[in-house]
N, CA and C atoms of all chains as a GROMACS GRO file, in nm:
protein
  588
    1UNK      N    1  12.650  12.558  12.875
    1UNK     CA    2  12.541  12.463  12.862
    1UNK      C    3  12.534  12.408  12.720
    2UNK      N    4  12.498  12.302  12.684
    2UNK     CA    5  12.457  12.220  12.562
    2UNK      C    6  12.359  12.133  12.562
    3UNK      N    7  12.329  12.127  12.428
    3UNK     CA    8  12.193  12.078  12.444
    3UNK      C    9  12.192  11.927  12.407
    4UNK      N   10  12.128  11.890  12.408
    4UNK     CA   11  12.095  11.742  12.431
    4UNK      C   12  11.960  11.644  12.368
    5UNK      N   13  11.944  11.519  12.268
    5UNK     CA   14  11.840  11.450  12.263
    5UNK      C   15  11.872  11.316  12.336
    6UNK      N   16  11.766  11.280  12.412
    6UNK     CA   17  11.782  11.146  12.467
    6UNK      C   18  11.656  11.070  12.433
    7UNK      N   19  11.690  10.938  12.414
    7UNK     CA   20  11.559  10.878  12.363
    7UNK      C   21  11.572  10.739  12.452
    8UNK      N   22  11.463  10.678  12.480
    8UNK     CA   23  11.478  10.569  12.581
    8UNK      C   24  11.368  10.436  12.467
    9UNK      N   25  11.406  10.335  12.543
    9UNK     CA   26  11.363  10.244  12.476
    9UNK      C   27  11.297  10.172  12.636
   10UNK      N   28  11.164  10.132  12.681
   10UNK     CA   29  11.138  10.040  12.772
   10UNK      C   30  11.071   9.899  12.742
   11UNK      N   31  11.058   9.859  12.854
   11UNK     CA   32  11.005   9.700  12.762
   11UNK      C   33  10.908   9.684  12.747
   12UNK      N   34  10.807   9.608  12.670
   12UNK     CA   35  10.687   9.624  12.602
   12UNK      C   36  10.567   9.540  12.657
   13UNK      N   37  10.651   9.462  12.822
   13UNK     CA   38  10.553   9.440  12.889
   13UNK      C   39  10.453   9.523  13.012
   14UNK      N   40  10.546   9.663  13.025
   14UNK     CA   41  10.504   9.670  13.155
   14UNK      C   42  10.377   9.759  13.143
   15UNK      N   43  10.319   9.792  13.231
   15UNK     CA   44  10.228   9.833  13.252
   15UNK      C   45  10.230   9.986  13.239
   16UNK      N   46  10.085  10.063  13.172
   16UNK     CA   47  10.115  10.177  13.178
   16UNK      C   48  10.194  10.263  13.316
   17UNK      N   49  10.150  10.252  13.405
   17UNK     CA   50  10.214  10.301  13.545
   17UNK      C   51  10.349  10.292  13.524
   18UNK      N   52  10.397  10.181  13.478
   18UNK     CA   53  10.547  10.196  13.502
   18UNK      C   54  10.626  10.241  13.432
   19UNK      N   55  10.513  10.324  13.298
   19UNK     CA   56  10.584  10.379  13.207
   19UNK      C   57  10.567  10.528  13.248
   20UNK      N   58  10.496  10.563  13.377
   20UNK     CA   59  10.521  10.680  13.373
   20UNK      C   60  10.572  10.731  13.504
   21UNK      N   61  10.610  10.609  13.561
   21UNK     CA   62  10.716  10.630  13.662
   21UNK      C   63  10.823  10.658  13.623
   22UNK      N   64  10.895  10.572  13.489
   22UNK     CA   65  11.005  10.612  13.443
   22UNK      C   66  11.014  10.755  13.361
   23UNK      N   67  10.889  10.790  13.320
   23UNK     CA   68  10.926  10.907  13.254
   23UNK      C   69  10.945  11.038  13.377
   24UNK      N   70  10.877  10.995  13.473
   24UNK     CA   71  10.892  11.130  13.598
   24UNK      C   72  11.030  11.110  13.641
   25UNK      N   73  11.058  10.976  13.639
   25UNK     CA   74  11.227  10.941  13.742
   25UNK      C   75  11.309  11.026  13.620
   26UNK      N   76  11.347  10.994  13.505
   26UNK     CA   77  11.412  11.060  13.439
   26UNK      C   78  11.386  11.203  13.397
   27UNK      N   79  11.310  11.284  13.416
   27UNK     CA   80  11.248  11.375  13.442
   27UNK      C   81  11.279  11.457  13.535
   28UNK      N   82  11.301  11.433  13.636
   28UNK     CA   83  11.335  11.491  13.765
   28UNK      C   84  11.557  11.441  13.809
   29UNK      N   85  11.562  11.372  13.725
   29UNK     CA   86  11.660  11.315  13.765
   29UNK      C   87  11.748  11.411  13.646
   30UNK      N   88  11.710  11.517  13.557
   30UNK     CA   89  11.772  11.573  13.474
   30UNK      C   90  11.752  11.720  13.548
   31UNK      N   91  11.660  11.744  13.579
   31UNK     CA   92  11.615  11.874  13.691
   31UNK      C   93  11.734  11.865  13.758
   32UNK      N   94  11.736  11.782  13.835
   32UNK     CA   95  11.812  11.758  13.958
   32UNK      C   96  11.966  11.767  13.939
   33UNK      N   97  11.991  11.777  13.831
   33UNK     CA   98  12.150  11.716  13.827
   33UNK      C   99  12.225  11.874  13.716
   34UNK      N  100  12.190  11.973  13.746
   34UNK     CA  101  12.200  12.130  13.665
   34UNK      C  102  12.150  12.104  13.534
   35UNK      N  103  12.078  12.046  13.507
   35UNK     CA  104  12.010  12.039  13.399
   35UNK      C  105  11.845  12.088  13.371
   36UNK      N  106  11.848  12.126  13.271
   36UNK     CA  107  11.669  12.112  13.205
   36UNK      C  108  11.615  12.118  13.122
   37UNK      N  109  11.506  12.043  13.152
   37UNK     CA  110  11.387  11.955  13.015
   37UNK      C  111  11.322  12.089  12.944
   38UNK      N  112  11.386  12.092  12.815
   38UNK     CA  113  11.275  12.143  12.688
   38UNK      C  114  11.151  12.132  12.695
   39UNK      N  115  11.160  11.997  12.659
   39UNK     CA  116  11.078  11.937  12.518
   39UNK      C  117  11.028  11.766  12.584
   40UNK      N  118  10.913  11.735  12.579
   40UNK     CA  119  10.973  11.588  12.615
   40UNK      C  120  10.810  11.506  12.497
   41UNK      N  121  10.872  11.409  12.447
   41UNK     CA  122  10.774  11.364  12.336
   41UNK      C  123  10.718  11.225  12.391
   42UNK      N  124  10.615  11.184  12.414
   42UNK     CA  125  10.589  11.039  12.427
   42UNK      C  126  10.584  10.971  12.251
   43UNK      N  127  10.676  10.890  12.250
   43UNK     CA  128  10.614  10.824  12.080
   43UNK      C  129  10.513  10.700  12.114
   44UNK      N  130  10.504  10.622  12.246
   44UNK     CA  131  10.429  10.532  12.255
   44UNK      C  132  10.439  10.407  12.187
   45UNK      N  133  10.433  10.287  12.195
   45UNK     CA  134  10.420  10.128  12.179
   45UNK      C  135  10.445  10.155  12.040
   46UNK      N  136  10.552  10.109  11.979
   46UNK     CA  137  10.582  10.101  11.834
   46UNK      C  138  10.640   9.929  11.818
   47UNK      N  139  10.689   9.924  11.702
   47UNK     CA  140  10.747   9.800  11.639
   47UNK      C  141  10.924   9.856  11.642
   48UNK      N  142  10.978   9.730  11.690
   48UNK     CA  143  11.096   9.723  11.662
   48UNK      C  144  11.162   9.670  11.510
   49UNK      N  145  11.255   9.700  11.436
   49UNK     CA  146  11.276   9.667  11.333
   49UNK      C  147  11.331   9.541  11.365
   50UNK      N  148  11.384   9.464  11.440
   50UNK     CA  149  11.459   9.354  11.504
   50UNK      C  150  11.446   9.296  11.637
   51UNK      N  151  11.435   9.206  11.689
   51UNK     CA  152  11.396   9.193  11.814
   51UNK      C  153  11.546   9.240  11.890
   52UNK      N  154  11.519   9.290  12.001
   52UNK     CA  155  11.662   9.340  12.074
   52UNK      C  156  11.615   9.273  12.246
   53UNK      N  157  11.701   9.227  12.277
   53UNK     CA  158  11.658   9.132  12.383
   53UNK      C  159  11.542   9.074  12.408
   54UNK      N  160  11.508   9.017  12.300
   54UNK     CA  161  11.378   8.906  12.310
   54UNK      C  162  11.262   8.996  12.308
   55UNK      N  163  11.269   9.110  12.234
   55UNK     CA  164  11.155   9.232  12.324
   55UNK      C  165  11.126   9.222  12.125
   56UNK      N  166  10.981   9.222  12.095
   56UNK     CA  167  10.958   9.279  11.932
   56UNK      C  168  10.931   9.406  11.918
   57UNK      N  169  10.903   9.493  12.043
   57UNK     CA  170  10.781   9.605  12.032
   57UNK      C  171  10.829   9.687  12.210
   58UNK      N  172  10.848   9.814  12.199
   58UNK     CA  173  10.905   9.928  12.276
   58UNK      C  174  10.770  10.041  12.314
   59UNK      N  175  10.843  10.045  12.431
   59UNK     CA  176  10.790  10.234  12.457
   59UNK      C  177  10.921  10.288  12.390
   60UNK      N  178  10.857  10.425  12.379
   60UNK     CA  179  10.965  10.528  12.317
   60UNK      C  180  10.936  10.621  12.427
   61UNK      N  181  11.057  10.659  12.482
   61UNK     CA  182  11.047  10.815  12.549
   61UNK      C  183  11.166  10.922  12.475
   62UNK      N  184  11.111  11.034  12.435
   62UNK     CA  185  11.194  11.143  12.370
   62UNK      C  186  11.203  11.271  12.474
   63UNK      N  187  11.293  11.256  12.517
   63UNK     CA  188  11.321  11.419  12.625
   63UNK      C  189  11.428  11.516  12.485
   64UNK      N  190  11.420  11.633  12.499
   64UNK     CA  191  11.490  11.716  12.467
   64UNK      C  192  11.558  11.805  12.586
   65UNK      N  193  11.650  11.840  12.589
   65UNK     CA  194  11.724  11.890  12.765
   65UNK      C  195  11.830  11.981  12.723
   66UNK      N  196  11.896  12.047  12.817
   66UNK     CA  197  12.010  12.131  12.813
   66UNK      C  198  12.015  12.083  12.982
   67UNK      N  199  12.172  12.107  12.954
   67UNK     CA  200  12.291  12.056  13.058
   67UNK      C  201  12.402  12.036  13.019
   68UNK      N  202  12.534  11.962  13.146
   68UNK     CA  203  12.678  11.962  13.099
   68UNK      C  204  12.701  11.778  13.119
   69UNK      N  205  12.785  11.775  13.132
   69UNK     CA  206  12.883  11.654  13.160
   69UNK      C  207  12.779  11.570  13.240
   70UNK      N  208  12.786  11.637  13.305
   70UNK     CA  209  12.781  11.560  13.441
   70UNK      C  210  12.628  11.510  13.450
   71UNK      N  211  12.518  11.586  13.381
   71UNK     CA  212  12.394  11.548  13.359
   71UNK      C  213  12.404  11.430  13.302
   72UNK      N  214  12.491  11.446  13.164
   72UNK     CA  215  12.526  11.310  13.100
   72UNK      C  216  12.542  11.168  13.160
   73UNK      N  217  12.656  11.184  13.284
   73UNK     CA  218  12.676  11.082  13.297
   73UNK      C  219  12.619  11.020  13.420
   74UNK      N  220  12.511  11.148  13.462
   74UNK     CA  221  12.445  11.104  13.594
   74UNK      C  222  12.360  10.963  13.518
   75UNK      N  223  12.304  11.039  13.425
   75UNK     CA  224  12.205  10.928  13.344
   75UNK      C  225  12.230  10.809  13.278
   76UNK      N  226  12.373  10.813  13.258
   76UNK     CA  227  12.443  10.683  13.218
   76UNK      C  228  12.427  10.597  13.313
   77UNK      N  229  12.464  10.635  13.478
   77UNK     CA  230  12.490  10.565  13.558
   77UNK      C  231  12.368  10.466  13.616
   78UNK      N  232  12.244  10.547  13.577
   78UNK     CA  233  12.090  10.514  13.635
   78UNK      C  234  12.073  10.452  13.546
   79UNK      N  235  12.070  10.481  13.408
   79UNK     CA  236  12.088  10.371  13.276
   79UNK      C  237  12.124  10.209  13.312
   80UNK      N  238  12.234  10.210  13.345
   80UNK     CA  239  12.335  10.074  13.314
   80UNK      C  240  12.250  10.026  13.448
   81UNK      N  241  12.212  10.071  13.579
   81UNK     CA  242  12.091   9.945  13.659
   81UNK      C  243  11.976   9.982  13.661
   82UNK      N  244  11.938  10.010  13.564
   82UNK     CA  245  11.774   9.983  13.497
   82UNK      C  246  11.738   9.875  13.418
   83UNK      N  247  11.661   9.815  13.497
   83UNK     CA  248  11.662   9.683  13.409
   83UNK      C  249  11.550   9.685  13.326
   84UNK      N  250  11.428   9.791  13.319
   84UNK     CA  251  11.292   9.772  13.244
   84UNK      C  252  11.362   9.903  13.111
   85UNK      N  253  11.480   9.922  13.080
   85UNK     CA  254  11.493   9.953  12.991
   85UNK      C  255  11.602   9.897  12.888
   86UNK      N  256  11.543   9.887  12.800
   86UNK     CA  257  11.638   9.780  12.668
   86UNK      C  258  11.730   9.846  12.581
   87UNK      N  259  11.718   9.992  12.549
   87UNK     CA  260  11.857  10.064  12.478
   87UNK      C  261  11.784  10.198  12.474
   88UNK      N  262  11.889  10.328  12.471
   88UNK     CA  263  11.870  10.443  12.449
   88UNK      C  264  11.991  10.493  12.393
   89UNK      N  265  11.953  10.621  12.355
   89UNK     CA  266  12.107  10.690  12.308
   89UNK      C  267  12.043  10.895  12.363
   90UNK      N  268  12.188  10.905  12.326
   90UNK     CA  269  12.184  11.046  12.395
   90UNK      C  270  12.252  11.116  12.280
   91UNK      N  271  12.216  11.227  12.177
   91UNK     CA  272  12.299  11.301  12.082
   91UNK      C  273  12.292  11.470  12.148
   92UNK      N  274  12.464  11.456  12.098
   92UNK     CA  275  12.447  11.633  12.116
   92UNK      C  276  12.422  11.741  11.981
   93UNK      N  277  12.339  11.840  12.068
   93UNK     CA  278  12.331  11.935  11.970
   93UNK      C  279  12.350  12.086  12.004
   94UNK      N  280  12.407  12.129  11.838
   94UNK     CA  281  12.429  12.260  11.893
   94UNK      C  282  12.286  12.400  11.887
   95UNK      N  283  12.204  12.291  11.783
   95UNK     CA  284  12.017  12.417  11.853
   95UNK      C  285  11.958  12.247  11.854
   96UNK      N  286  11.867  12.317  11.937
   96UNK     CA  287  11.780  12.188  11.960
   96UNK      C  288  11.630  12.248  11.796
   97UNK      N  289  11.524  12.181  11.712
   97UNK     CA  290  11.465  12.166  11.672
   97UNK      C  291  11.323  12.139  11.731
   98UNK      N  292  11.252  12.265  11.776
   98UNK     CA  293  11.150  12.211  11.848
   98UNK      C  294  11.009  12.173  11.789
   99UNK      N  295  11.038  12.233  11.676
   99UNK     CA  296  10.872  12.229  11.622
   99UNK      C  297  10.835  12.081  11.566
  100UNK      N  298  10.960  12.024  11.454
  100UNK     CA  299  10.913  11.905  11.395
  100UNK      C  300  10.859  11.807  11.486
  101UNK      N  301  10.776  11.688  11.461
  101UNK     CA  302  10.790  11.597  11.518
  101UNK      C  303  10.750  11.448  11.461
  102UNK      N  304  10.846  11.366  11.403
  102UNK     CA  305  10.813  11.288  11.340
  102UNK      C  306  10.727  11.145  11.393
  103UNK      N  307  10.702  11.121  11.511
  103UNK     CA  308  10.601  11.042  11.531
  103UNK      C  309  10.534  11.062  11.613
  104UNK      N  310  10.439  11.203  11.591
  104UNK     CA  311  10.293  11.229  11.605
  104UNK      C  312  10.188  11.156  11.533
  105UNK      N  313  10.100  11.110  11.640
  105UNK     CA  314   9.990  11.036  11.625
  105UNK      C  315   9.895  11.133  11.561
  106UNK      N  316   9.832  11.076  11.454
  106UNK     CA  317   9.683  11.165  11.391
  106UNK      C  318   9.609  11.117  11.443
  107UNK      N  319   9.521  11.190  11.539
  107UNK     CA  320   9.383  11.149  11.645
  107UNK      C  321   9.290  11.289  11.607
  108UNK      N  322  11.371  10.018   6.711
  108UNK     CA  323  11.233  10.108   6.776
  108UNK      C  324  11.208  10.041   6.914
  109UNK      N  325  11.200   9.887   6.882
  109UNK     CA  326  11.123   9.828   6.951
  109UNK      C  327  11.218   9.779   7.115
  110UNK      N  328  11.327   9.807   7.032
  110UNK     CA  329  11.433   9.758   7.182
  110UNK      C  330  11.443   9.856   7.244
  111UNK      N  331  11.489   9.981   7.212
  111UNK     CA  332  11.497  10.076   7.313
  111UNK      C  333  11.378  10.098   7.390
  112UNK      N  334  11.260  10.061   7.373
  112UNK     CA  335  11.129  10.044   7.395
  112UNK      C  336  11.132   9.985   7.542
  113UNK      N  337  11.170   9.849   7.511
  113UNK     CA  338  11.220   9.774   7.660
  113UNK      C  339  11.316   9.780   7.692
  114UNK      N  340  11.402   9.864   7.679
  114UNK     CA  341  11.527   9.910   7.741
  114UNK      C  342  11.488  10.012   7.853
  115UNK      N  343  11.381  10.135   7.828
  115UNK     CA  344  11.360  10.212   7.888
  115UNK      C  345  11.242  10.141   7.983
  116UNK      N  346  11.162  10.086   7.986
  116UNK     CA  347  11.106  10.056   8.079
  116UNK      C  348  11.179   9.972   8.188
  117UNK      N  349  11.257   9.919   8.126
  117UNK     CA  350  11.327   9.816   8.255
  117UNK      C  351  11.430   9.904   8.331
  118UNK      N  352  11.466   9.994   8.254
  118UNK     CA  353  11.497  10.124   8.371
  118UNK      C  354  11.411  10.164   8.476
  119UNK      N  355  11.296  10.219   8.450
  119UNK     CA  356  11.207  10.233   8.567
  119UNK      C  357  11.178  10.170   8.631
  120UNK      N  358  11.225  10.030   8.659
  120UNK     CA  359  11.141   9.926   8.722
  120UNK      C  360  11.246   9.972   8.867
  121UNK      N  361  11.175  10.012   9.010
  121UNK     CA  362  11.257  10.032   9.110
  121UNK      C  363  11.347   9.912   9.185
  122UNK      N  364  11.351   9.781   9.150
  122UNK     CA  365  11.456   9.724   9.150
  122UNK      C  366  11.560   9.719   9.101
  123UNK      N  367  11.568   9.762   8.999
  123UNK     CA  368  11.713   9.779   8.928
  123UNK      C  369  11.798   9.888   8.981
  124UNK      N  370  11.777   9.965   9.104
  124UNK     CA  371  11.847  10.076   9.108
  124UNK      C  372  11.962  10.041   9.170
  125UNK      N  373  12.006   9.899   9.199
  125UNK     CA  374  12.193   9.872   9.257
  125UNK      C  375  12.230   9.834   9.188
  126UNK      N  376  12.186   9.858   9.015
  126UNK     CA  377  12.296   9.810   8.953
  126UNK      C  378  12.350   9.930   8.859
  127UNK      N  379  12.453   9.973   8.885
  127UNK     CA  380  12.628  10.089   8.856
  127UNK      C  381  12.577  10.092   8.663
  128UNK      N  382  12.589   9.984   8.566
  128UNK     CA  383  12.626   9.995   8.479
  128UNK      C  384  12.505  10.013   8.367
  129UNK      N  385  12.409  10.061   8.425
  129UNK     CA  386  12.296  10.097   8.334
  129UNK      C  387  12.360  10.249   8.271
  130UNK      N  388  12.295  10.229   8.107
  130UNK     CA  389  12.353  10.345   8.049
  130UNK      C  390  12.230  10.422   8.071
  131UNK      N  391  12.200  10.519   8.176
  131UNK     CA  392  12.156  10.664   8.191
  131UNK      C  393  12.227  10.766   8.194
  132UNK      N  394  12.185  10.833   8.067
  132UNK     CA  395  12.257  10.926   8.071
  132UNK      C  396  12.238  11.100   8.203
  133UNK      N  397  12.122  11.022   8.251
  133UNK     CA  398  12.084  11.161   8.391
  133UNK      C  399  12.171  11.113   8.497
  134UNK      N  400  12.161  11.015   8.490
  134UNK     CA  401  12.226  10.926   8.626
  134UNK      C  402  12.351  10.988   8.692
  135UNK      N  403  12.466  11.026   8.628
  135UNK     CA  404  12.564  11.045   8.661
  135UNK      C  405  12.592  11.257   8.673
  136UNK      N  406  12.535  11.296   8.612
  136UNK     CA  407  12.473  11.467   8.589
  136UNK      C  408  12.393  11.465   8.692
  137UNK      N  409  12.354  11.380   8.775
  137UNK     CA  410  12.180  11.466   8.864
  137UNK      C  411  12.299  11.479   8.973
  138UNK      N  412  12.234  11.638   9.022
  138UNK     CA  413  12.301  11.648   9.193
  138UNK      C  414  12.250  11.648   9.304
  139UNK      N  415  12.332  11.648   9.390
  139UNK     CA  416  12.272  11.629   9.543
  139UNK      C  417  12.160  11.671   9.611
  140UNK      N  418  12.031  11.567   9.633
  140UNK     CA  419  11.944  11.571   9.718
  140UNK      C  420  11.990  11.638   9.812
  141UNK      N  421  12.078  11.662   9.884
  141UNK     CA  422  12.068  11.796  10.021
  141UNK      C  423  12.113  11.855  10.020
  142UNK      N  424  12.238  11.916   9.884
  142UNK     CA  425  12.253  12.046   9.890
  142UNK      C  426  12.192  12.124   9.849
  143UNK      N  427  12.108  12.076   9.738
  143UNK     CA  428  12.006  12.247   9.716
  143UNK      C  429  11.961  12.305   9.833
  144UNK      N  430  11.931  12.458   9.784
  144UNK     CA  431  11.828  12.485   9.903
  144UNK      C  432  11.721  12.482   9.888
  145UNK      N  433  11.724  12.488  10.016
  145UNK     CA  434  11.549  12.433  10.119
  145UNK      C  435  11.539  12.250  10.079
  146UNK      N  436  11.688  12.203  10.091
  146UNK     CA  437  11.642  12.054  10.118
  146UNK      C  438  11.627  11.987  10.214
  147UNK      N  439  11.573  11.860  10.252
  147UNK     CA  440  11.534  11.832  10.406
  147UNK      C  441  11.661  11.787  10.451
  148UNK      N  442  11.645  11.789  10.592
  148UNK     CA  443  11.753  11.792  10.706
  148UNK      C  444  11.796  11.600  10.750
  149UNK      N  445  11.876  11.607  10.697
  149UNK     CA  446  11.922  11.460  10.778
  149UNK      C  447  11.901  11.434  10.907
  150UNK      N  448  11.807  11.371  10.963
  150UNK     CA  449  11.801  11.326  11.110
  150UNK      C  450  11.768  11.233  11.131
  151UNK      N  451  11.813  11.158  11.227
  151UNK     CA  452  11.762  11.012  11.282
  151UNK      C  453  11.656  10.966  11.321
  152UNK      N  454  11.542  11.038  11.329
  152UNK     CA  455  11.393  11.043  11.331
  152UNK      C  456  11.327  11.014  11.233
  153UNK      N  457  11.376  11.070  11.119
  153UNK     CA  458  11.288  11.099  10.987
  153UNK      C  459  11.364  10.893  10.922
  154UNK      N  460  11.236  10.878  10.969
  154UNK     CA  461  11.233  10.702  10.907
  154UNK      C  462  11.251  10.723  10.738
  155UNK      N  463  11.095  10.769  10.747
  155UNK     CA  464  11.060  10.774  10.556
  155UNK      C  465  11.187  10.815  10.455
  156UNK      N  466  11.253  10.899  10.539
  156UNK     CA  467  11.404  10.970  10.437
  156UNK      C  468  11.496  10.894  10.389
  157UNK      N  469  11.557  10.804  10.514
  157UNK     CA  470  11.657  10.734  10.551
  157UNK      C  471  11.592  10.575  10.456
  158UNK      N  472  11.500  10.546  10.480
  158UNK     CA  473  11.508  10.431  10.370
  158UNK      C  474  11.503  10.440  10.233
  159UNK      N  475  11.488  10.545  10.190
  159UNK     CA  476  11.529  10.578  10.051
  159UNK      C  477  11.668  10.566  10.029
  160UNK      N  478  11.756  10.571  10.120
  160UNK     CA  479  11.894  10.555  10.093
  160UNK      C  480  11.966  10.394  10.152
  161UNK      N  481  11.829  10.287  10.149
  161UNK     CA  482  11.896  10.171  10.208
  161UNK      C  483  11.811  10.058  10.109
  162UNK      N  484  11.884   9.957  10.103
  162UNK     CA  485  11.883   9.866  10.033
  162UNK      C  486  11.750   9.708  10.064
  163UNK      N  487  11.673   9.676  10.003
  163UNK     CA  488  11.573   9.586  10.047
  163UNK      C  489  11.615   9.505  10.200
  164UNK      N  490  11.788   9.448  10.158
  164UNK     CA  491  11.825   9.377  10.294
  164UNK      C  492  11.882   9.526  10.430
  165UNK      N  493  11.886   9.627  10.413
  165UNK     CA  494  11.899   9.734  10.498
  165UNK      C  495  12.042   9.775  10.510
  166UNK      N  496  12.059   9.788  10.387
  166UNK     CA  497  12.261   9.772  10.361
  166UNK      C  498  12.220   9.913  10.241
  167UNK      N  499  12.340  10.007  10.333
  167UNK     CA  500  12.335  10.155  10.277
  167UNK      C  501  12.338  10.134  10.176
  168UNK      N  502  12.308  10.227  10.040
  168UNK     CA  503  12.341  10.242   9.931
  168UNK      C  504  12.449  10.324   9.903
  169UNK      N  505  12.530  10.313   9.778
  169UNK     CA  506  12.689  10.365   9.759
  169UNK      C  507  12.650  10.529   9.693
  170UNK      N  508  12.688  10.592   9.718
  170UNK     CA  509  12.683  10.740   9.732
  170UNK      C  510  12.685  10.758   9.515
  171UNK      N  511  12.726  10.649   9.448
  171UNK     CA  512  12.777  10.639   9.323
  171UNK      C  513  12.613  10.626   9.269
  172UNK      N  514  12.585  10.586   9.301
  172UNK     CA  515  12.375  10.523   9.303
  172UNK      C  516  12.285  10.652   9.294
  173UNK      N  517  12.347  10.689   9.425
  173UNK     CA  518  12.243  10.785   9.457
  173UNK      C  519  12.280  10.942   9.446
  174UNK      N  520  12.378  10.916   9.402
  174UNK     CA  521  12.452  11.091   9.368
  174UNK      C  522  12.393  11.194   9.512
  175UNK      N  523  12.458  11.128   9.613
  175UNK     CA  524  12.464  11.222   9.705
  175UNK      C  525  12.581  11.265   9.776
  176UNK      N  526  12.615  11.422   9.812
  176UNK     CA  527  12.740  11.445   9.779
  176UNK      C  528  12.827  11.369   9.886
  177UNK      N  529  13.004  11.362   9.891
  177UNK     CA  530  13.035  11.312   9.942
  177UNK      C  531  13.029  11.338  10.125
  178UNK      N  532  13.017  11.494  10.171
  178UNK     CA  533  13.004  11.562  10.291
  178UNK      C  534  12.852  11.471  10.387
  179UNK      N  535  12.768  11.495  10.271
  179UNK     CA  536  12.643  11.418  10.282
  179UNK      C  537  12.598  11.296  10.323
  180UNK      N  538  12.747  11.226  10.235
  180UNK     CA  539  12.656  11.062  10.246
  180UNK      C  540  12.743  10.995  10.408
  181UNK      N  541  12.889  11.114  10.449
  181UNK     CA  542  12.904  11.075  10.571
  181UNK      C  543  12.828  11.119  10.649
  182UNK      N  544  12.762  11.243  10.660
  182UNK     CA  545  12.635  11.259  10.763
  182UNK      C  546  12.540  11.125  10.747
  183UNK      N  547  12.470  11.102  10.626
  183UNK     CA  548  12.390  11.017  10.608
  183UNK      C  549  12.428  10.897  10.664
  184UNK      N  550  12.539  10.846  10.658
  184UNK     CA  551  12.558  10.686  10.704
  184UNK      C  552  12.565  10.717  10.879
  185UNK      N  553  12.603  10.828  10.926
  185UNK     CA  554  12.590  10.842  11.037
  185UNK      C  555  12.517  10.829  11.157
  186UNK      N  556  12.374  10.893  11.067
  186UNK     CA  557  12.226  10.953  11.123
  186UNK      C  558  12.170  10.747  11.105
  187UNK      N  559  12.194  10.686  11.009
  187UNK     CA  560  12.137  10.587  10.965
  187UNK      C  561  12.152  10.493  11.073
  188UNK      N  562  12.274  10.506  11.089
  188UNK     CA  563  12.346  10.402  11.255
  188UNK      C  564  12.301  10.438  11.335
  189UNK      N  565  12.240  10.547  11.413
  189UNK     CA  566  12.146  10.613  11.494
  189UNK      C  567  12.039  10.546  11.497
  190UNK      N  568  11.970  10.565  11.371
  190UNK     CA  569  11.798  10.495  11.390
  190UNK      C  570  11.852  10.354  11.387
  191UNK      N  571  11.953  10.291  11.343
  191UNK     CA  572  11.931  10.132  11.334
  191UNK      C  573  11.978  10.068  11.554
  192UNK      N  574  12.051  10.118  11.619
  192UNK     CA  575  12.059  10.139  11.707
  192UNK      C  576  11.920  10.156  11.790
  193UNK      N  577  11.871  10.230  11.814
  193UNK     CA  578  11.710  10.250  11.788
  193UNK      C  579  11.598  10.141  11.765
  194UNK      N  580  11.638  10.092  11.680
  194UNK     CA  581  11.565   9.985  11.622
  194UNK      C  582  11.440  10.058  11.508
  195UNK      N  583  11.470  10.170  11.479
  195UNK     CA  584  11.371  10.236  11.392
  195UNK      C  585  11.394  10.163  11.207
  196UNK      N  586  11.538  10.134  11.252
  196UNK     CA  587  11.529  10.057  11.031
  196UNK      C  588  11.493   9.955  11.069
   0.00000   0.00000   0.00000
């Protein structure tokens, strides 16, 4: 097993609901595939440093996970026809870091 | 008296720091921000870190600048392509 950060980028029109449809679909879709969720961070409606497909402003979703290959590329595949999401990336790691968290909201 | 006077202040001014041929004599003696210990961890999250090592237009700074070691500044340019990907720089 290895561990895993994935971070999602969605588009900054949709509606809360559909931001948390996508976080359960990917959620369950890492369950599902010999994998499983740590850690999972909402960062919420931020600023983009650049516009990236006409979009100024993102959801952020942060999962932390353990799994193999194949988790990987299940999610690639659901990735590339998703269309309410605009870019993500996936890094491997060899410990995951659970405590920090750099964009926690002060409420 | 009076020149070295404004010599040293126009050192501190934080724009001048891409330019190589200022005579400081710390400049070239100071060592690496992340090898001491207990220094912070390079990661693609940590915004505030990563722009200390980038330039007003968002163009890395040369490892010669910032005396960070050489092991370092390839992690660093690494983690940096991460958040810009991202859209976090």
């Amino acid at each position: 097993m290895n561990f895993y950060e994935k971070t999602l980028i969605a588009k900054q029109d949709l509606p809360e609901k559909d931001v948390d449809l996508i976080r359960n679909k990917y959620n369950d879709l890492i369950n599902n595939s010999l994998g499983k969720v740590v850690k999972f961070e909402n960062w919420g409606l931020m600023n983009l440093s650049r516009r990236i497909k006409k979009n100024s402003r993102g959801f952020f979703l942060h999962y932390k996970f353990e799994g193999n290959k194949e988790t990987v590329d299940e999610i690639n595949k659901q990735i590339s026809t998703d269309n309410s999401i605009i870019r993500h990336l996936i890094v491997k790691y060899k410990k995951l870091d659970l405590e920090k968290e750099y964009f926690k909201k002060n409420n | 008296m009076k020149k070295r006077k404004n010599f040293k202040s126009r050192n501190q001014n934080p724009l001048n720091k891409l330019s190589l041929f200022q005579k400081n004599d710390l400049k070239f003696n100071k060592k690496c921000p992340f090898s001491a210990k207990g220094s912070p961890v390079i990661d693609y999250k940590d915004v505030k870190l990563l722009k200390k090592y980038l330039t007003d237009n968002n163009k890395i700074l040369s490892s010669k600048i910032t005396s960070v070691s050489s092991g370092k500044q390839k992690k660093l340019a690494r983690e940096i392509k991460k958040a810009k990907i991202l859209g976090l720089l």
